[in-house]
C-alpha positions as CSV (number, residue, x, y, z in Angstrom):
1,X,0.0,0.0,0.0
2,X,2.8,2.4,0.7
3,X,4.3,1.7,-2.0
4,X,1.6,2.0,-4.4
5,X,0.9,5.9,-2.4
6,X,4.5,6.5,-3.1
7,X,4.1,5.7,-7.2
8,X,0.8,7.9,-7.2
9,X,2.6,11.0,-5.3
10,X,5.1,10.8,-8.2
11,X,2.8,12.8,-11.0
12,X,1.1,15.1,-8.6
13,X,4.7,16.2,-7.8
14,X,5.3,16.4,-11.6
15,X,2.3,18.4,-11.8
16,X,2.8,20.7,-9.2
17,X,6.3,21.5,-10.0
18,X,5.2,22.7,-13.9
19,X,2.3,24.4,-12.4
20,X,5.1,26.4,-10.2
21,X,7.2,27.0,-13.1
22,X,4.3,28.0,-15.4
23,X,3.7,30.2,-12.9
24,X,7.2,31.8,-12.2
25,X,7.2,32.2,-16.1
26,X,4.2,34.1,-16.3
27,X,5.6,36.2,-13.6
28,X,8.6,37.4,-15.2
29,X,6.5,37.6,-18.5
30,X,4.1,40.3,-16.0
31,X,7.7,41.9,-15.6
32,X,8.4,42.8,-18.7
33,X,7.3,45.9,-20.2
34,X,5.1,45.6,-22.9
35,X,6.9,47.2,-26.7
36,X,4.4,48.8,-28.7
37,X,3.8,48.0,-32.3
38,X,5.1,51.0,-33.3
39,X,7.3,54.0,-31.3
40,X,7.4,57.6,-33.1
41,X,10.3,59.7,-32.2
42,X,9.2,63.2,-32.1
43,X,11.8,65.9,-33.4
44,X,10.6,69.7,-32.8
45,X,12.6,70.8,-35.4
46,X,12.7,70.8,-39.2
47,X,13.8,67.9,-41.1
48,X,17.9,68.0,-41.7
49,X,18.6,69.6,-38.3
50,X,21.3,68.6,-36.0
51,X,18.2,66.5,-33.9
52,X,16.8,65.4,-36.9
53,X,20.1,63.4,-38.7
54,X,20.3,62.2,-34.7
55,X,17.1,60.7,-34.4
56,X,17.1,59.3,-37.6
57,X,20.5,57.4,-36.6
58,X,18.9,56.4,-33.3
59,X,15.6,55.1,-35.2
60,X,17.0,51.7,-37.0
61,X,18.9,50.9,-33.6
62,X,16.5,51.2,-31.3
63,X,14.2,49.2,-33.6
64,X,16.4,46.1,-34.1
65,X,17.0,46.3,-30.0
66,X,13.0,46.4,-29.1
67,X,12.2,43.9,-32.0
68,X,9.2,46.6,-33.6
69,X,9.3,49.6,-35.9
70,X,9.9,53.0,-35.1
71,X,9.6,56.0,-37.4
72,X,11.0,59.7,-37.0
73,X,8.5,62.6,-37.0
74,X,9.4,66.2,-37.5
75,X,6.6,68.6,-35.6
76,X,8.6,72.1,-36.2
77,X,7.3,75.3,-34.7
78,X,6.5,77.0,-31.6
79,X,10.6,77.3,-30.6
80,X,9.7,73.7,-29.9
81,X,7.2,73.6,-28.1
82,X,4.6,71.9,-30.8
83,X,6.2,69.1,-31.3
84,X,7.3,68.6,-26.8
85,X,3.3,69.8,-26.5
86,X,2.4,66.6,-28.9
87,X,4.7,64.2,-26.8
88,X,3.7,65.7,-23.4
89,X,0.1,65.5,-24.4
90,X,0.3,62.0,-26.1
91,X,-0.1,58.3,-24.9
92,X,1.2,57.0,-22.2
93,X,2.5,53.3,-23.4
94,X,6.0,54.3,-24.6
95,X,4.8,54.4,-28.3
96,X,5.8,58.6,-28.7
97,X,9.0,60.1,-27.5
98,X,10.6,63.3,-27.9
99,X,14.1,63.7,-28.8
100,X,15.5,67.6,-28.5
101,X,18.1,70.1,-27.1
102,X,17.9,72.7,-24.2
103,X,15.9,74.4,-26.7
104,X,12.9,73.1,-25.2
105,X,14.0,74.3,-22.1
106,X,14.7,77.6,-22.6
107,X,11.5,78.0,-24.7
108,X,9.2,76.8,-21.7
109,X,11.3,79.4,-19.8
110,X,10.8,82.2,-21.7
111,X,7.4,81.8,-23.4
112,X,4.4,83.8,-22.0
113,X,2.2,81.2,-22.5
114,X,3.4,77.6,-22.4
115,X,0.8,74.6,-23.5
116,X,2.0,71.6,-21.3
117,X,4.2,72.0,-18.0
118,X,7.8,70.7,-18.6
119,X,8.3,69.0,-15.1
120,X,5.0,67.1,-14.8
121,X,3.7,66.6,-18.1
122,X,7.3,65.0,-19.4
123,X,9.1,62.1,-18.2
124,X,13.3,62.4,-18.5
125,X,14.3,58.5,-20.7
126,X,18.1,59.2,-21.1
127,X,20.7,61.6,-22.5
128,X,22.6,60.9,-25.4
129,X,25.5,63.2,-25.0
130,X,26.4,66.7,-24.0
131,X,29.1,69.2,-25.1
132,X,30.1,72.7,-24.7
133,X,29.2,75.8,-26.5
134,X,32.0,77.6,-28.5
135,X,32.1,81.2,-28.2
136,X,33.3,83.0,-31.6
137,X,34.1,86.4,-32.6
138,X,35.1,88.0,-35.8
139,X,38.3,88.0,-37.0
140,X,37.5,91.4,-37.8
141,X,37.6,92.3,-33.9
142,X,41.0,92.4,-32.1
143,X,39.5,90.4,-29.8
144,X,41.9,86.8,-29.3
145,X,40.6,85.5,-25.8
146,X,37.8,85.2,-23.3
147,X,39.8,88.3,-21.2
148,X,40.4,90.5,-24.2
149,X,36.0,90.2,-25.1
150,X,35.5,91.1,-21.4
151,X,37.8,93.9,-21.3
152,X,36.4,95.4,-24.4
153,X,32.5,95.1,-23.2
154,X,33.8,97.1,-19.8
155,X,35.5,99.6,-21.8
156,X,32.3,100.5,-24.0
157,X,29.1,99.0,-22.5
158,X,26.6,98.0,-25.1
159,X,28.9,98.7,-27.8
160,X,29.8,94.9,-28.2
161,X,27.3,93.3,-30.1
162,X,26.2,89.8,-30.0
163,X,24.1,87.6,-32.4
164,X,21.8,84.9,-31.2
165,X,19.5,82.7,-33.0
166,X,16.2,84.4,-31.7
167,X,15.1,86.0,-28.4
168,X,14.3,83.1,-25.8
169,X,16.9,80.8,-26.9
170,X,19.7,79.0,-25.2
171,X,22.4,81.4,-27.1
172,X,20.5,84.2,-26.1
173,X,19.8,83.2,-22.4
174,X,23.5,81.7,-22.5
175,X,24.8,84.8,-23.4
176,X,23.3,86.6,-20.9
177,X,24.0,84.7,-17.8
178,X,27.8,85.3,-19.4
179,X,27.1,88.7,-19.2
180,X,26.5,88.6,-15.5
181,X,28.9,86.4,-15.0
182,X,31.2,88.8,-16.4
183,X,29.8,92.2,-14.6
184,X,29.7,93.3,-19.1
185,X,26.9,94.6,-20.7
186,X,26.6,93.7,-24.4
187,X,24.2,94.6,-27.3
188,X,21.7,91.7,-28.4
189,X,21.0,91.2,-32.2
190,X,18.6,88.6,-32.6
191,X,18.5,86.5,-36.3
192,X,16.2,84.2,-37.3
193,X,18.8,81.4,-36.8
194,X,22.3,80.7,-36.2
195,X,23.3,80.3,-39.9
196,X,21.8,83.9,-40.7
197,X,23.6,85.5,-37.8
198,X,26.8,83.7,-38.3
199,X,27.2,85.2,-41.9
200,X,27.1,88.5,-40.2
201,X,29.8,87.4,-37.9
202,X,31.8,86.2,-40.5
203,X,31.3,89.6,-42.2
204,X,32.0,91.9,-39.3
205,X,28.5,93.4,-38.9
206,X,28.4,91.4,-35.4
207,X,31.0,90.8,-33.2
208,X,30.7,87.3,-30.7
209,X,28.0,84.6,-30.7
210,X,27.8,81.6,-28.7
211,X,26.6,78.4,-30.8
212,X,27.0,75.3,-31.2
213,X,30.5,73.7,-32.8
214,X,28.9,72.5,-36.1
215,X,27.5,76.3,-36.8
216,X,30.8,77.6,-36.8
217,X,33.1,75.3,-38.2
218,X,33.0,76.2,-41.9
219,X,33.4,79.8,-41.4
220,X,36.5,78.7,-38.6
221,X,37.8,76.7,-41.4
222,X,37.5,79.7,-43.9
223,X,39.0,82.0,-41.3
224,X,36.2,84.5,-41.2
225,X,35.5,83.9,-37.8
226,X,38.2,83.0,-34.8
227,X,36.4,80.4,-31.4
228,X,38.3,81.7,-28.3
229,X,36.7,80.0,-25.6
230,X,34.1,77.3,-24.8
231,X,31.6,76.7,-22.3
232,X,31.9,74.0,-20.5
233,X,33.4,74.3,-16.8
234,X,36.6,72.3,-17.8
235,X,38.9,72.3,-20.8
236,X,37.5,70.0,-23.7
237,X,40.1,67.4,-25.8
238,X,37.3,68.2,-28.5
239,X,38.8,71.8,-28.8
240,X,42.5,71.3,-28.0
241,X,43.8,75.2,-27.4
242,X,40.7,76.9,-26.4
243,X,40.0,77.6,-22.5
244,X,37.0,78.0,-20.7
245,X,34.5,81.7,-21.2
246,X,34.4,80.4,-17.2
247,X,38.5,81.8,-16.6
248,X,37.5,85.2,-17.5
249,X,33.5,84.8,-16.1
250,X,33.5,82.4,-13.1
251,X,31.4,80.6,-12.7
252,X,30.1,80.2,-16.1
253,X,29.1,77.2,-17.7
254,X,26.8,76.3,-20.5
255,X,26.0,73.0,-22.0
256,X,24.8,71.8,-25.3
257,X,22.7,68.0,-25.2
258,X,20.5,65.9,-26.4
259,X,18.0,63.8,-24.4
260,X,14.8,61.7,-25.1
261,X,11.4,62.2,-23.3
262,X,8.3,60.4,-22.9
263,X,4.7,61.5,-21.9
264,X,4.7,61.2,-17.8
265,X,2.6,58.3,-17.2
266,X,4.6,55.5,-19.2
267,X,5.5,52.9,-16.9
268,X,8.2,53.0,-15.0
269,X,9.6,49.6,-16.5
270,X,9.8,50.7,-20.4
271,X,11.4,53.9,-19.4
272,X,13.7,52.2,-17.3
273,X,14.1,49.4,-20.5
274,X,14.4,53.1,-23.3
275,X,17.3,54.1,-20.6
276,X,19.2,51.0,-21.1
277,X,18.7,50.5,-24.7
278,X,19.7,54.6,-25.5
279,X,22.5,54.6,-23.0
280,X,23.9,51.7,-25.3
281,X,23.1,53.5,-28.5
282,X,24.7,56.8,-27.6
283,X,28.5,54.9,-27.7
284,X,27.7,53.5,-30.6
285,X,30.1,54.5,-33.5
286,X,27.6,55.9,-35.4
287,X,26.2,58.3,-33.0
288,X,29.5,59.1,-31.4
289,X,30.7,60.8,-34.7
290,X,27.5,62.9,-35.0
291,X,28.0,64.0,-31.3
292,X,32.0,64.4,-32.1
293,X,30.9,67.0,-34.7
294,X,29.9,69.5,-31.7
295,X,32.4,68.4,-29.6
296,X,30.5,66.6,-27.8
297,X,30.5,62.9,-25.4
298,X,27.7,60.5,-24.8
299,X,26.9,60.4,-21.0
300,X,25.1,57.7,-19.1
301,X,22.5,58.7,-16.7
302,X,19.5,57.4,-15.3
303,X,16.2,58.5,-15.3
304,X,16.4,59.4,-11.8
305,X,19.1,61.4,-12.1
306,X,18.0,63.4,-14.8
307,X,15.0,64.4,-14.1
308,X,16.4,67.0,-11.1
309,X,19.1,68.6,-14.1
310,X,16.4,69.2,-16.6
311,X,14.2,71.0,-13.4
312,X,17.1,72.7,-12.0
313,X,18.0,74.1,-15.6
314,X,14.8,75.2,-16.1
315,X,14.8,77.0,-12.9
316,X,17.8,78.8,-13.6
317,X,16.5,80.0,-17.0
318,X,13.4,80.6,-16.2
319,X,14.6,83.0,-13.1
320,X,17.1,84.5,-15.5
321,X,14.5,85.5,-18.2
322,X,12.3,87.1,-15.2
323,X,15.2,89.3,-14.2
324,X,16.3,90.1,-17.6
325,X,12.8,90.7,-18.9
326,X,13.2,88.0,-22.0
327,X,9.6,87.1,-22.6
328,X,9.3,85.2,-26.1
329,X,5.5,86.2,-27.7
């Protein structure tokens, strides 16, 4: 009789131990975050932008790493904001993302009326690299280095003038935190982009800009317009030779990235899954020479930790436009 119990225990013990393994299967399944069908990355800017070649690189990777299609869609307008208001005010399963600059940033910082709120309606994924500004003069100035602009903006206040590409942006919000920085007062002339106000540089009708690497390098190359400093806090191997605007402003620093977004609300476990899959993709060859071209890195950083940089940045902006009175319509 015992024995006979003992055979019959056999294939309820079989059974049991499948059922308990079916069921820690469909417990990791539970685990995993769910990939939609089909992921749009949102660019706010116009197709063939510095964002735009970027995304369009990040597309096919992220793809064959998820195992779906994604697609890039340009949503230009509003200094940015259209296309972050689409994302912010999209779905919340991880199928729309954003992918733009401090642009974004500055824009909710210095528009009167903004259509989403930046720190609660927009969820940090993952940076893909950050570099510094370069700050460029003509080579029609005699100015050679960060002192030499700073002593010649104290010697005639508001005689210095200074292109940006439009009131609001990061170059113009950039170049006035330099300006306090400095104790200088300069003379703001806003174009409608860097590539317009970068032809005046080159000519001589302006005389410093701060912009990004890639706007400058053909007319640095041409010699019409000379970089003397960058922005970061620390001397850049991207830009052997040129110091810091910081030595001659302290405490100056400005950074140029690129990061990804999704609407808040997407679960925690895709973002988390996005962070690991575009911290990989950022040191990939292909998207380390488009970041090389602005002399920039990739950098690795949670979720977590980025969300409290893109606040405290938009903090800072935001309390700088108040005090300087920058209000874009």
């Amino acid at each position: 009789m015992l024995k006979s119990q003992h055979f019959m225990m056999k294939p309820f013990r079989t059974f049991f131990s499948w059922f308990a393994l079916l069921g820690l299967v469909s417990a990791a399944s539970a685990q995993q975050p769910a990939v939609p069908a089909l992921i749009k990355i949102v660019v706010p800017f116009g197709a063939g932008a510095s964002t735009d070649i970027m995304a369009r690189a990040v597309a096919p990777q992220l793809a064959a790493r998820l195992g779906t299609s994604v697609i890039v869609e340009n949503r230009a307008g509003g200094s940015s904001l259209i296309g972050a208001d689409a994302v912010a005010k999209g779905p919340r399963d991880g199928s729309m993302l954003l992918l733009t600059t401090p642009s974004t940033v500055t824009a909710a910082a210095t528009v009167r009326t903004v259509p989403f709120d930046l720190n609660n309606d927009l969820v940090p994924v993952a940076l893909l690299n950050e570099g510094p500004m370069v700050v460029a003069v003509s080579t029609k100035t005699d100015i050679k280095s960060p002192a030499d602009l700073v002593a010649a903006a104290r010697a005639k206040p508001d005689t210095v003038t200074y292109g940006t590409s439009g009131v609001g942006t990061l170059a113009h919000l950039a170049t006035e935190a330099l300006s306090d920085a400095a104790k200088i007062r300069m003379n703001h002339i806003p174009y409608k982009g860097a590539a317009f106000g970068v032809v005046d540089l080159a000519a001589g009708t302006i005389d410093m800009m701060l912009a990004s690497n890639a706007t400058f390098a053909p007319h640095i190359k041409a010699g019409r317009v000379r970089p003397i400093a960058i922005t970061s806090r620390e001397a850049s191997p991207s830009f052997p030779g040129l110091p810091t605007m910081a030595s001659s402003a302290p405490g100056f620093t400005v950074d140029i990235w690129a990061a990804v977004f999704a609407p808040t609300g997407t679960p925690a476990p895709f973002v988390q899954r996005l962070n690991r899959e575009f911290n990989e993709i950022a040191k990939s060859k292909e998207l380390r020479e488009l970041a090389l071209a602005d002399g920039a890195i990739p950098v690795t950083l949670t979720p977590q930790d980025l969300a409290p940089r893109i606040r405290e940045s938009f903090t800072a902006w935001k309390k700088l436009a108040a005090a300087k009175h920058i209000v874009l319509e």
